[in-house]
N, C-alpha and C positions, 0 to 999 in steps of 0.2 A: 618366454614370458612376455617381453615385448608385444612379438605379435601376436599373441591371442590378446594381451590390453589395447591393440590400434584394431583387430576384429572386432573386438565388444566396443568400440566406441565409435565403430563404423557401422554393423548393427546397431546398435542407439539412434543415429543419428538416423539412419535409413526408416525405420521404424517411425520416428517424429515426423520426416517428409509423408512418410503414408498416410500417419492419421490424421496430419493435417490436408492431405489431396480427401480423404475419403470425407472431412466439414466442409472443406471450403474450395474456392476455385484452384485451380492446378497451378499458378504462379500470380504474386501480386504485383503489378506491374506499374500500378499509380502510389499515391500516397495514401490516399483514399483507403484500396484495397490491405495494405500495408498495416493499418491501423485496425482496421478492422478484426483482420487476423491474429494479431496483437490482444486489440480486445477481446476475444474469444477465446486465445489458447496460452498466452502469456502465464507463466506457474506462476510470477512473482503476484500478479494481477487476481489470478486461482486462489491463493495461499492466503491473499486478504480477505476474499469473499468470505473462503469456507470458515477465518478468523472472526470474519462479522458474525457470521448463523451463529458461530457457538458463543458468541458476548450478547446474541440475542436471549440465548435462555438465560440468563442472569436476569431475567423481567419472569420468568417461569417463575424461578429458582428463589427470588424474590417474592413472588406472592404464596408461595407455599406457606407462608406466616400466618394466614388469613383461613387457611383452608385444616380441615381435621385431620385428626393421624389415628389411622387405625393400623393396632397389634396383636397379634396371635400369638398364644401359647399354650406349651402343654409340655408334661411331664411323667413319668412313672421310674418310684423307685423301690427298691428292695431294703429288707433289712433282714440280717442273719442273727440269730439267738445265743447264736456259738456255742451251741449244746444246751445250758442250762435255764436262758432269756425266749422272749417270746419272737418269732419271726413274722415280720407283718410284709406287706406290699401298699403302695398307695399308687394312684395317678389322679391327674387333674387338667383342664382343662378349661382357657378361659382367653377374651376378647375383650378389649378396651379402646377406647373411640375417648378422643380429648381435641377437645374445638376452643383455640383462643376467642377470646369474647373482646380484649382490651389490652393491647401492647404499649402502650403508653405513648403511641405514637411511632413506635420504632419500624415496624412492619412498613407503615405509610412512606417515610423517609427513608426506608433504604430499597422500595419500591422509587423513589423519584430520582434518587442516586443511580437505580439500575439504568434508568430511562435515560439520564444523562449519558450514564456512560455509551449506551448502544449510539446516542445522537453522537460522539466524539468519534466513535466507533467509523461513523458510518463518514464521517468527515475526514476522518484517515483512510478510508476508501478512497476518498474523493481524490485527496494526497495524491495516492500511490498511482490510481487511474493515469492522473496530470503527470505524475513522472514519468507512467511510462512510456506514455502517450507522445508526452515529450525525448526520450529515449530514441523513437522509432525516427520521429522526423529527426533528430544529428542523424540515426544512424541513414537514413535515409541518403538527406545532404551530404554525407561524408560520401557516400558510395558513388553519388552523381558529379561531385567535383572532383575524384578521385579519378574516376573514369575521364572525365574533360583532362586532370592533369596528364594521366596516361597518354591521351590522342595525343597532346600537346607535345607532348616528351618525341612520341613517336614521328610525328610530323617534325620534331626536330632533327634526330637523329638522322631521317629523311635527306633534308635538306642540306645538313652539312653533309652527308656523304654525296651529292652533288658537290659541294662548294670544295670537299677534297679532288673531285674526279677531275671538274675545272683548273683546279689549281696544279694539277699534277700533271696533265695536257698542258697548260700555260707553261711549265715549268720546262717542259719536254721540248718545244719551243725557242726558250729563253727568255719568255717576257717578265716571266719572274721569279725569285729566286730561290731557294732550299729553304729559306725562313719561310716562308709566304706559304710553302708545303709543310710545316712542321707545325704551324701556325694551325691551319685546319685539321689537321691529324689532333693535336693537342683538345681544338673546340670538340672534335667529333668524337675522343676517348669520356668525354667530362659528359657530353650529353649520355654515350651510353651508361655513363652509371647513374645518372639520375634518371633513367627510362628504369634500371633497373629496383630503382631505392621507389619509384612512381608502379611497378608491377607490385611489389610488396607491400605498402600503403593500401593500393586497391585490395588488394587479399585479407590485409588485417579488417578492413572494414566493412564486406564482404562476413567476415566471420562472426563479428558485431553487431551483423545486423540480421543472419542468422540469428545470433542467439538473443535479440530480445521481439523478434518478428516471428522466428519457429519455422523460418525456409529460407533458400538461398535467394539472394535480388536476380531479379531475369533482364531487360533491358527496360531499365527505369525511366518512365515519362517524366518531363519534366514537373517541376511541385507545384501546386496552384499557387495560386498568389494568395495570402491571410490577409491582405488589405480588410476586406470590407468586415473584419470583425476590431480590426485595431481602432481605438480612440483617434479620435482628430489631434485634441491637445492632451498634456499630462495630467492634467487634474481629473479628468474625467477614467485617467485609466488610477489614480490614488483609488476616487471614492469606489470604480467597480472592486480594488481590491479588499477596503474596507467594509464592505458590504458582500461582497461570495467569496474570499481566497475560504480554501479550506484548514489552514492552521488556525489562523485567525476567530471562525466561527471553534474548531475543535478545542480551542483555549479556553474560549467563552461555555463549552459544554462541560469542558473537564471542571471551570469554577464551580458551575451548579452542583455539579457532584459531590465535591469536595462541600459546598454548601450543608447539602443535604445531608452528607454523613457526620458534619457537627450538631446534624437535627438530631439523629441516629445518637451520638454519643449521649446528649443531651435527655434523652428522653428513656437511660438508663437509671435516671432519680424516680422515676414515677413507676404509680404501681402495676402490675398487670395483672388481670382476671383472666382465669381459664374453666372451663368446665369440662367434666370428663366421667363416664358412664365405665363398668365395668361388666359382662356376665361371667359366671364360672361354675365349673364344675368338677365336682371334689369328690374321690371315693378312696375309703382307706382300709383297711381290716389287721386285725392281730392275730396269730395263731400260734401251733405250734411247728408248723413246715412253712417252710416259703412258698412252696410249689404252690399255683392256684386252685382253688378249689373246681370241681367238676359236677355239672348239673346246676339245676335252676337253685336260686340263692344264693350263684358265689360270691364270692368276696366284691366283684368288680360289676355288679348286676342293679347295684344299687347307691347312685351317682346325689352327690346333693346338692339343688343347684344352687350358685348367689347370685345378686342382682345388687350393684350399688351406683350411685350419683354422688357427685359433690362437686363445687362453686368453688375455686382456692384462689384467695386473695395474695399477691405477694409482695411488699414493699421493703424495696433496700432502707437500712438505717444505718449503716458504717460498712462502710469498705475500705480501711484506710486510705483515704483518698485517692482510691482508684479511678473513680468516675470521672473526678474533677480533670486529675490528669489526661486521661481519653478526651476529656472533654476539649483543655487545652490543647494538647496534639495537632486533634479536628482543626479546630480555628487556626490554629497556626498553617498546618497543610492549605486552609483556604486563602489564608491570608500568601502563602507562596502562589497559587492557581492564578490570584489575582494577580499577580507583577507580573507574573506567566503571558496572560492577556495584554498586558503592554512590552513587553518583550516582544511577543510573535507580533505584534503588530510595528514596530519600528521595525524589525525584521523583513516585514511584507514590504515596507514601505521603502526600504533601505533598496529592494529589490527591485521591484517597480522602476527606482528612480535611475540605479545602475542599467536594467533592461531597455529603460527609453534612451539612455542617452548614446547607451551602445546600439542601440536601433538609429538614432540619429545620427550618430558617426557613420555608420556602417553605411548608410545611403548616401552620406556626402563622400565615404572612397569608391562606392560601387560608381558614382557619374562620375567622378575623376577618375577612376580606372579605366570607364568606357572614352573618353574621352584621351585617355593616355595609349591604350589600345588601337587608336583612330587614328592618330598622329605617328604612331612607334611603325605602324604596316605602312603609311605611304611614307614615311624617313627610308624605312627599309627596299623597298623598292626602289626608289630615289637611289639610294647609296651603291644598291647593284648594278640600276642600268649606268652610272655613272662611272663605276669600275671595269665596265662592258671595254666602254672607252678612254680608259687610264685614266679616269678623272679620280680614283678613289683606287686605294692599295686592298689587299685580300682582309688586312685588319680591320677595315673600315667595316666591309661587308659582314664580316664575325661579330664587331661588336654590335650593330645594328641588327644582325639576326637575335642576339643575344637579349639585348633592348624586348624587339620585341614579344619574344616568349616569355621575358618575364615580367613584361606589361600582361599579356594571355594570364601566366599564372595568379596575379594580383586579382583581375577580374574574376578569375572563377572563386578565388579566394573570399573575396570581398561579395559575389552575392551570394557564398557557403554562410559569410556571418553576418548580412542583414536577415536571412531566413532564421536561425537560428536565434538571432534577437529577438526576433517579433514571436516566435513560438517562447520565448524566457518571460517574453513580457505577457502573453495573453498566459502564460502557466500563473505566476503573480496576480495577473485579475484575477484569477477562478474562473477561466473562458475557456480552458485548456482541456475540451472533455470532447467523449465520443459523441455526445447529446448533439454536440455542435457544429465536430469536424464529419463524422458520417451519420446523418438522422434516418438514415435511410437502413442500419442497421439494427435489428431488436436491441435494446436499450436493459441493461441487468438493470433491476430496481431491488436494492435491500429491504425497503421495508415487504415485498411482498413474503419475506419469511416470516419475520416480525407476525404481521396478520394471521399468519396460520397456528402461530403459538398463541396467542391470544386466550382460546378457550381448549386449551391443551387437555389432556385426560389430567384430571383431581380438579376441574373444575368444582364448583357448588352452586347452587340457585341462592344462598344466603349470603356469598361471599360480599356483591355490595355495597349490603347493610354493615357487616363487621368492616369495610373499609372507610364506611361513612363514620361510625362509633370509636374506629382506629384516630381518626382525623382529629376527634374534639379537643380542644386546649393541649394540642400536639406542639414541642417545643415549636418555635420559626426558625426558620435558615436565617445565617447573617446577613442582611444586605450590603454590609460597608463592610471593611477591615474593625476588628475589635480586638483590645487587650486582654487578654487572657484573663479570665475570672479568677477573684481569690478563691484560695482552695478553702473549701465547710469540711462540715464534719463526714460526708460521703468521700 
């Protein structure tokens, strides 16, 4: 059972490498490419889109209020005399067409509710884009400082197995002693398991970045530099957040909504006019057998037709205050939407201010790291040729190799997390998109589905007019927060 579960998941995976060799280039090998591929085959990135199409037809789904409804029917039945009563058969047949004229506004507002919600919709797009977008570069970074930690490991391991081979010729000599040998044995046991704990790190992230890229990393270019989209000062990366992040505007989308379906409840007091046409046709007979008659004149030969119209007015006058409570519900949910809107924006902003200042930080250890790295390799040097000639013991030279590998390590470390700050802080503006990082890639645009549903089948040519008639003295959406209305007699 095992292995045919590590078969099927080696299949899988084999299968994903294909169908992304047969889209796109045969290894992504910048960040560039990385991203792109990402944007292209990403499920999670998939799974939003194909989420948006279908929150698009709730603008369909929506105007169907405005549009007629036609029904078909028909029937035939029997009836049995049970000996002594007459047996007859009937059938009938008939078509009815009903076109709102006047919803009282409801149609129109929960038509602007729809519209909202696709704009929220499509800002949660925007969302998930930036995270994954963001996703790719860690997993990116991880893989390229993972790989530096590995050289490093390995170039250590290197090294002390010289500093043992020396020490143990010296030893053999007598210039120094069984410690001085134990000494390096000890460094060189300690490096090989951190070469090994630095092989398996590369591996997990390696897998990570598989799985939100959709292929294995091949040998990864170094990452371009994000400078020329970051802000100079803080306040200018605040207001780009306040003006594009996408929670921030989806907040502000979802109020409207919530707006609008206080319109919606609202405009359950007023009346609505429909009009609705009927044709039909009706044949019936009495006899003494069920079975139908045969030859001209049967029962069913002679159909009668109807033809009817009528205008039907309908205004609530009690509900036990059903209405009013919908009504307050509404207002309440908007009045939540609203704080909503200030929430995700203390949120963005709380972000932003965290992203810069760990961007700040992070460039002031990246130039002391390089800086510590400069100094650690000529100490190091220094300490060995000074050991050369007894000026320094076998410890000295250990701890100074030591020194400097993990000056190395801090360095890689440190430009792993000013990259990754500047990509927290550009996700936070709303800078953080394919539009920006590869233009040179076709661009998904949601609204192009949108557009297509537009004049969808059940379109009308009158439709318009009954949206304009819909409109008139149509409750308002709130613009402020409001206290719930006393409840009337609705």
């Amino acid at each position: 059972m095992l292995k045919s579960r590590r078969a099927g998941l080696l299949a899988a995976v084999c299968s994903l490498g294909l169908l992304a060799g047969l889209a796109t280039p045969a290894s992504a090998e910048n960040l560039a490419d990385a991203i792109a591929l990402a944007y292209q085959t990403n499920p999670t990135l998939q799974g939003q889109r194909a989420s948006q199409r279908a929150l698009d037809e709730s603008i369909v789904q929506a105007r169907t209020g405005y549009r007629p409804q036609v029904s078909l029917s028909a029937d035939v039945s029997t009836a049995d005399g049970d000996g002594d009563g007459d047996a007859g058969r009937s059938s009938g047949a008939g078509v009815t067409v009903s076109q709102p004229l006047f919803t009282g506004g409801r149609v129109s507002s929960q038509i602007s509710a729809a519209e909202a919600d696709v704009m929220t919709g499509r800002e949660g797009l925007r969302s998930v884009e930036s995270a994954v977008i963001q996703a790719v570069i860690t997993a990116y970074v991880d893989v390229r400082r993972d790989q530096e930690r590995l050289r490093i490991s390995q170039e250590n391991v290197a090294v002390l197995q010289r500093q043992l081979d020396e020490a143990r010729a010296r030893f053999e000599v007598g210039e120094i002693t069984r410690t001085d040998v134990a000494q390096a044995e000890a460094r060189l046991a300690a490096s090989r398991a951190g070469l090994a704990s630095a092989q398996a790190q590369l591996a997990i992230s390696r897998g990570s970045y598989a799985a939100v890229v959709g292929q294995n990393p091949g040998d990864l270019e170094p990452e371009p530099s994000l400078e020329t989209f970051l802000p100079p000062v803080v306040e200018d990366a605040f207001e780009s957040a306040e003006t594009n992040n996408a929670e921030i505007l989806g907040a502000e989308y979802a109020e409207r909504a919530s707006a609008a379906r206080v319109a919606t409840a609202r405009s359950a007091r007023r009346p609505t006019v429909t009009a609705s046409g009927s044709l039909g046709y009706d044949a019936s007979t009495v006899g003494t057998s069920i079975l139908p008659p045969t030859g001209a004149g049967g029962a069913f030969d002679d159909y009668q037709r109807s033809v009817s119209g009528r205008v039907s007015v309908s205004v609530p006058l009690f509900t036990g205050g059903l209405i009013n409570s919908q009504v307050r519900a509404a207002i309440e949910r908007n009045n939540a939407d609203r704080q909503a809107i200030e929430e995700a924006r203390r949120s963005v902003l709380r972000t932003v201010s965290q992203a810069w200042n760990s961007l700040v930080g992070a460039r002031a250890n990246l130039a002391a790291n390089e800086e510590q790295v400069r100094a650690a390799r000529i100490a190091f040097e220094g300490v060995r040729q000074e050991a050369q000639v007894g000026l320094r013991t076998t410890l000295d030279v250990l701890n100074a190799e030591q020194e400097l590998r993990n000056a190395e390590l801090s360095l890689v470390n440190a430009r792993h997390d000013e990259y990754v700050a500047a990509a927290v802080l550009l996700s936070a503006m709303g800078k953080l998109e394919a539009r920006y990082l590869t233009p040179g890639v076709e661009q998904y645009d949601p609204t192009n589905n949108g557009r297509g549903l537009e004049r969808w089948m059940g379109w009308v040519p009158w439709e318009p007019a009954i949206a304009i008639i819909d409109t008139i003295g149509a409750p308002p959406s709130p613009n402020a927060p409001a206290d719930a209305p006393v409840a009337t007699a609705n």
